[in-house]
N, C-alpha and C positions, 0 to 999 in steps of 0.2 A: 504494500500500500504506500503508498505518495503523501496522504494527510490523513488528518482524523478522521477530514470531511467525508473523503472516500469508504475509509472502512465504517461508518457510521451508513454512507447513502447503499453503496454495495452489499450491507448487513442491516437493511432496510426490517423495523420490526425484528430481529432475531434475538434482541436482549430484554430480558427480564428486570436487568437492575442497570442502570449506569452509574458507576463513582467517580466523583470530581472533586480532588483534595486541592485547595488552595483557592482564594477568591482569585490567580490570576488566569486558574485552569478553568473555573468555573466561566469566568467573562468571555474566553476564548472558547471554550465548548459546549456550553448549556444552551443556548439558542439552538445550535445544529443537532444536540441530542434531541430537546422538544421536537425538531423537524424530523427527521428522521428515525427519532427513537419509539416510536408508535406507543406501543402501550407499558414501558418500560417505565421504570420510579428511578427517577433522577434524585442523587442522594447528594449535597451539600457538603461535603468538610472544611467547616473552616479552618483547618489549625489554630489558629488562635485569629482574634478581630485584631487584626494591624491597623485600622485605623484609631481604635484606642491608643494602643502605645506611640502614634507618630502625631497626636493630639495632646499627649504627657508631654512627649521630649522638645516639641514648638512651642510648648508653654513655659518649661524649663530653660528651656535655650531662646526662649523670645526671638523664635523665628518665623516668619510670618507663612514663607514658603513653604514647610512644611506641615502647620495649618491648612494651608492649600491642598497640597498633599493627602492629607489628612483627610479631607472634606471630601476628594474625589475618590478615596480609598473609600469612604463609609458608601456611596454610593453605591460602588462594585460589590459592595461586603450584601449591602444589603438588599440591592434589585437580585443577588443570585441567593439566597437565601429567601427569597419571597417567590422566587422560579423553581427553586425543587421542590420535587412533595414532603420531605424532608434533611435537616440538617443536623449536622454531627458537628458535637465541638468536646472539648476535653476538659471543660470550664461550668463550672457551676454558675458563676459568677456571669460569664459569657452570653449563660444558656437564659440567665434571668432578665440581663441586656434584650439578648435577640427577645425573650417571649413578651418583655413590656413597649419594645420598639416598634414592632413589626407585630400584628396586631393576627392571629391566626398563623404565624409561622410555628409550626411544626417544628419543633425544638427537640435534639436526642441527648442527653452528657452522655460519653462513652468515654472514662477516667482513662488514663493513661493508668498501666499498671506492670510493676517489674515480677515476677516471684522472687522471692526471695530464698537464697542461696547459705545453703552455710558458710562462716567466714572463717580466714588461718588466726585471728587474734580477735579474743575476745573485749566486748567494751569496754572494759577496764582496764586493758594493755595497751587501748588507742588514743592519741594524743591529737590535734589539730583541726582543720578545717580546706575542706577542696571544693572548689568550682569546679565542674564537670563540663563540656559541652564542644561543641564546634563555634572554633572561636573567628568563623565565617559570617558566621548569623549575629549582625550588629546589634543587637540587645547583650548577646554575653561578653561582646567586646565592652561596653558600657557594665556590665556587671562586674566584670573582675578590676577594670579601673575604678567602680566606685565601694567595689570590696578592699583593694589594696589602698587605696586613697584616704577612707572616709571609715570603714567597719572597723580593719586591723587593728588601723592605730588606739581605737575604741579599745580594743578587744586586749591589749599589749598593756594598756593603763594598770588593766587589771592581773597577768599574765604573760609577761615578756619570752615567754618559752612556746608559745603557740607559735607554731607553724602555719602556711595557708599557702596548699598546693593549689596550680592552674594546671589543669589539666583539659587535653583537647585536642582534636587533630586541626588544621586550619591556623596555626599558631603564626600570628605574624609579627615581626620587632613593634609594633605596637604594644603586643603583649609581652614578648621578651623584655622588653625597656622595663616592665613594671617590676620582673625581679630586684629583688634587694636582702640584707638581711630579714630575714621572715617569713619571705617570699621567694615561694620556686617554682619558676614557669617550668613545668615537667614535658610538654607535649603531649602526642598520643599515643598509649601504653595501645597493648593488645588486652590486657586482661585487666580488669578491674580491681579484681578479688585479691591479685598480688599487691 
């Protein structure tokens, strides 16, 4: 196949369910599912409402632009979430945004969840604190600068022996720079559990 579009027009009616994770995937293929998707339930994931967080950080950063931003993201967010028969988000919080917002949307929480693992050292032998993440996705770039910046030194008043690993694949000298005594930008391990 060449585009969505095709294997959507070419697979005309053949699907039961369509998934569409992201409001950017949603904007680009929820109209042509409806068109082609015949009697199929077109299902919503927002990952998370990005126009909230880029509506904190223009008001934080008194930036007007992405306000703007902001403004044409909640759009997107919310013409496709009023377009499928229902939405998935991983927010309690989210789900009570979308159901006071948008008036008859169809709202699912589906929690993220890890099981949990036995570990090599019990809570009592473990000492510190780690950010986890892919430090691609600019929210955790912002998180671990304003964990090393603004939490640690909190956290050091009390306890100068606390550590606070970054950890993550996507590690760029933005985050390496935050290394210091305290702090150790580790990168991205293979196993967590080690």
């Amino acid at each position: 196949y060449a585009s969505v579009e095709e294997v959507l027009r070419r697979q005309r009616d053949c699907f039961e369910v369509i998934y569409l994770h992201r409001a950017s995937n949603a904007a680009k293929y929820l109209g042509l599912a409806r068109q082609y998707g015949g009697r199929a339930r077109i299902l919503y994931s927002v990952a998370d409402l990005h126009h909230v967080r880029l509506a904190r950080q223009a008001k934080i950063e008194k930036r007007a632009e992405l306000l703007a931003q902001s403004r044409r993201l909640r759009l997107i967010e919310c013409t496709a979430a009023l377009m499928a028969d229902a939405v998935i988000t991983h927010s309690a919080a989210e789900a009570d945004w979308l159901r006071r917002s948008l008036r008859g949307c169809n709202v699912h929480v589906v929690p993220w969840e890890v099981p949990l693992r036995p570990t090599a050292k019990p809570w009592s032998e473990r000492r510190g604190v780690a950010l986890i993440g892919n430090f691609l996705h600019t929210p955790n770039v912002d998180a671990a600068r304003v964990l090393s910046e603004q939490v640690m030194p909190r956290v050091w008043q009390q306890d100068s022996s606390i550590e606070c690993l970054l950890v993550g694949s996507g590690m760029s000298e933005q985050i390496t720079r935050l290394a210091k005594p305290g702090i150790i930008a580790v990168g991205q391990v293979q196993d967590l559990g080690e």
